[in-house]
C-alpha positions in Angstrom: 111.6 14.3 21.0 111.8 11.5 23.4 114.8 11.1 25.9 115.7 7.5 24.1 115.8 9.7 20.9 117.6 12.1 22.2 120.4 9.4 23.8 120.4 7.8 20.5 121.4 10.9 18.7 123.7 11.9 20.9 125.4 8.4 20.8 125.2 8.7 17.0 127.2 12.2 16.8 129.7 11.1 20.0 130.5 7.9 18.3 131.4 9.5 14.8 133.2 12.6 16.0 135.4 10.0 18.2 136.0 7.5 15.3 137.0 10.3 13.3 139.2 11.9 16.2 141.0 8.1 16.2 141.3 8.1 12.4 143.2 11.8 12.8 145.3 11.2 15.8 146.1 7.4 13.7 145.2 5.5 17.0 143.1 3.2 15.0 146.3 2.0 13.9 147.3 0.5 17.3 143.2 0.3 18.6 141.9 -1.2 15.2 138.9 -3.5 17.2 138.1 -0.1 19.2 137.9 1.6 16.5 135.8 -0.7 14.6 134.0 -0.7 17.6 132.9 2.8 17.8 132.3 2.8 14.2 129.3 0.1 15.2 127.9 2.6 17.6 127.3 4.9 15.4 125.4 2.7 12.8 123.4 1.2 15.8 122.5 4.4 16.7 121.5 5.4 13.4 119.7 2.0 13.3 117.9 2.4 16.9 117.0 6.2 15.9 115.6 5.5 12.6 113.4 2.3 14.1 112.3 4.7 17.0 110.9 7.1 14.3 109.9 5.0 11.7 109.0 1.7 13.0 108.5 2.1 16.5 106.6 -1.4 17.1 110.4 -2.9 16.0 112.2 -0.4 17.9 112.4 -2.9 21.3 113.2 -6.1 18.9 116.2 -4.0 17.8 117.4 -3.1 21.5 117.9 -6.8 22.1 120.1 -7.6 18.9 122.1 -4.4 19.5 122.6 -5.2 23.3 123.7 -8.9 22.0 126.2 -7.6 19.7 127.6 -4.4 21.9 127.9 -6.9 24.3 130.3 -9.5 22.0 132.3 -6.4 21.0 132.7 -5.1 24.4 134.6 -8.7 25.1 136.6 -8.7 21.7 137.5 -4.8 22.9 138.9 -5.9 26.1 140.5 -8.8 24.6 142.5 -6.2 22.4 143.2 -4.2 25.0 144.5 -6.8 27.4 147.0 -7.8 24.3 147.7 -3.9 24.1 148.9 -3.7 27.7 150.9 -6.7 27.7 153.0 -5.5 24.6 153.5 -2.0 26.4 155.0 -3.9 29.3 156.9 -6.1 26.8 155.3 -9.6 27.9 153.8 -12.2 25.3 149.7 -11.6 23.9 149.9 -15.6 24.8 149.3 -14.3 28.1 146.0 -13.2 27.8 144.5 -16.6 28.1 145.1 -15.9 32.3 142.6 -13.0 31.9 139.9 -15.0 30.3 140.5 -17.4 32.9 139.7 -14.8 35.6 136.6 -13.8 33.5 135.0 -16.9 33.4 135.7 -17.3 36.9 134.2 -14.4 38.3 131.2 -14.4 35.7 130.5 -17.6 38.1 130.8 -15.6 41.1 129.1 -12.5 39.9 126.1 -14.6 38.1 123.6 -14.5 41.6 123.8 -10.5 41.5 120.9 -9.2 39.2 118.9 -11.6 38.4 115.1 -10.7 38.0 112.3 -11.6 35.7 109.9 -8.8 34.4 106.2 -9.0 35.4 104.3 -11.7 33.0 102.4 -8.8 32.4 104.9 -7.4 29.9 104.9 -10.0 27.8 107.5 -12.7 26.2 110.1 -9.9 24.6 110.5 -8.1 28.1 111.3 -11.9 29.9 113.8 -12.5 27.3 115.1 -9.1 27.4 115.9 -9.6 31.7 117.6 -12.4 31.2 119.9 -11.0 28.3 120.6 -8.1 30.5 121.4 -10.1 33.4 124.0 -12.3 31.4 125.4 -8.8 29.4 125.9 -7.2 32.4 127.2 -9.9 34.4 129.7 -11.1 31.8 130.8 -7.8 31.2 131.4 -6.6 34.8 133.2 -9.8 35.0 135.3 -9.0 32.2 136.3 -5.5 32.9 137.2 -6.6 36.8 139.2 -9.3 35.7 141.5 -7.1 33.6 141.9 -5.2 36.1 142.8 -7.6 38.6 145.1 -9.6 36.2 147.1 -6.6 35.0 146.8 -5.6 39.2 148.6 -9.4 39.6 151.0 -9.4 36.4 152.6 -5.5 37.6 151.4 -4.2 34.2 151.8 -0.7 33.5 149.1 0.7 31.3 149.7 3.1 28.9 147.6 6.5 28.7 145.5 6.0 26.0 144.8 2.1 27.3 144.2 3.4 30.9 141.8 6.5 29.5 140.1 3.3 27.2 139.7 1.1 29.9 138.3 3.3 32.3 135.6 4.4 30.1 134.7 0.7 29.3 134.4 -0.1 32.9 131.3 2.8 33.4 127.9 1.5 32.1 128.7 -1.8 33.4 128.6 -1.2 36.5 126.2 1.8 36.6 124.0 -1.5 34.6 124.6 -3.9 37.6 123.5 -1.4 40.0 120.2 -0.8 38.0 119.6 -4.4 37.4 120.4 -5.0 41.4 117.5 -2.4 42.0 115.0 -3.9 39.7 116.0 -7.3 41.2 113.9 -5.7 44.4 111.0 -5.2 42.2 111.6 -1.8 41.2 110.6 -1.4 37.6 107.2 0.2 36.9 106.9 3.3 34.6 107.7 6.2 37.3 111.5 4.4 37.5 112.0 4.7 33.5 114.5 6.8 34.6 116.8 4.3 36.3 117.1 2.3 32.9 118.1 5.6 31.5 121.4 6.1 33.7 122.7 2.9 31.7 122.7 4.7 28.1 123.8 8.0 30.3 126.6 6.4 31.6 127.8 5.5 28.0 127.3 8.7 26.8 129.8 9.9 29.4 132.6 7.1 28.5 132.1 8.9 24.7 132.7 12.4 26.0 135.4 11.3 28.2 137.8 9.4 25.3 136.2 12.7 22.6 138.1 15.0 25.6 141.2 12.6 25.6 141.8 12.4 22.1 140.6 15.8 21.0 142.0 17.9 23.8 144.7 15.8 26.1 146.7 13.9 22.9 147.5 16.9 21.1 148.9 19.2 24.3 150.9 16.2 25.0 152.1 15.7 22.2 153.2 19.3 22.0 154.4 19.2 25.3 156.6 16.4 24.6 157.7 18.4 21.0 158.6 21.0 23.5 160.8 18.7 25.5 162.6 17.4 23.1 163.4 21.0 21.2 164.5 22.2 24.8 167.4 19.0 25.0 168.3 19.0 21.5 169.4 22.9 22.1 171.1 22.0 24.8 
């Protein structure tokens, strides 16, 4: 089995196990467009995986649409979130339109970093594929600094579950800007397959890390806070 396979199946088993793990802890409730999602992961993975097998001549054509449309829900995720942190601190969603602001903004600033063109040798598909990744990656570094920033300038206090969320989000971005930087330099024959790999790798991680969260941490907290309250009611 090929490592892309093997990512693929492993994104398709993280993503399923966490949407179930929000559908039993009822975060879904609060995290619908998170949920939703994770829910797409795991019928892009099933999608990549069964084109890899079965119709591996389509299998890059799909990688482009499904890096398109991670990409839109990564935005719409962050958009929910940022409206998520602003009702914990008790502040208006209206709010949010400072955020996109600041992503727009340093989307211009951030646009120079990463840019490179694969070798006419690879064909049309690969050229278009560069420049999708550049914009993707840009846009969503962009976005996931500028919440940051914003919520840094507004004095917002992030809940757990919204601080566990975001800081997963903000991992294959970035790890994807640093590859993108290096094959900028004209890295990117065959023997460094392996730096395009630490992109999917990364997001892997971000699923075991919110799987941990809500499977392990949300349940001894809750206890814990059971506990608490048990403790000062026989009192």
């Amino acid at each position: 089995m090929t490592v892309d396979a093997l990512m693929l199946l492993a994104t398709l088993l993280l993503a399923v196990l966490l949407a179930g793990l929000l559908i039993l802890r009822r975060a879904f409730e609060a995290l619908p467009l998170f949920f939703t999602y994770q829910v797409y992961s795991a019928i892009s993975a099933g999608v990549g995986y069964a084109a890899l097998r079965y119709f591996a001549t389509a299998y890059f054509r799909y990688v482009i649409v499904a890096t398109a449309l991670d990409a839109v829900l990564y935005l719409v995720v962050l958009f929910e979130l940022a409206g998520n942190v602003l009702e914990f601190n008790r502040q208006g969603r209206s709010r949010r339109g400072g955020w996109l602001f600041m992503s727009v903004a340093f989307s211009a600033l951030l646009w120079p970093l990463a840019l490179w063109t694969a070798p006419a040798s690879f064909g049309p598909l690969w050229n278009l594929f560069s420049i999708e990744m550049h914009a993707t990656t840009i846009v969503e570094v962009a976005a996931i600094v500028s919440l940051l920033t914003w919520g840094r300038l507004l004095k917002l206090r992030w809940s757990e579950t919204g601080l566990r969320i975001v800081t997963g989000m903000g991992v294959w971005p970035l790890v994807g800007l640093g590859v993108l930087i290096v094959h900028g330099w004209g890295v990117f024959s065959g023997e460094y397959r392996w730096l395009d790999d630490l992109v999917p790798a990364s997001a892997i991680l971000a699923l075991l890390y919110w799987v941990h969260y809500f499977w392990v941490v949300v349940p001894s907290t809750a206890r814990a806070v059971t506990a608490s309250t048990v403790l000062q009611e026989g009192r």
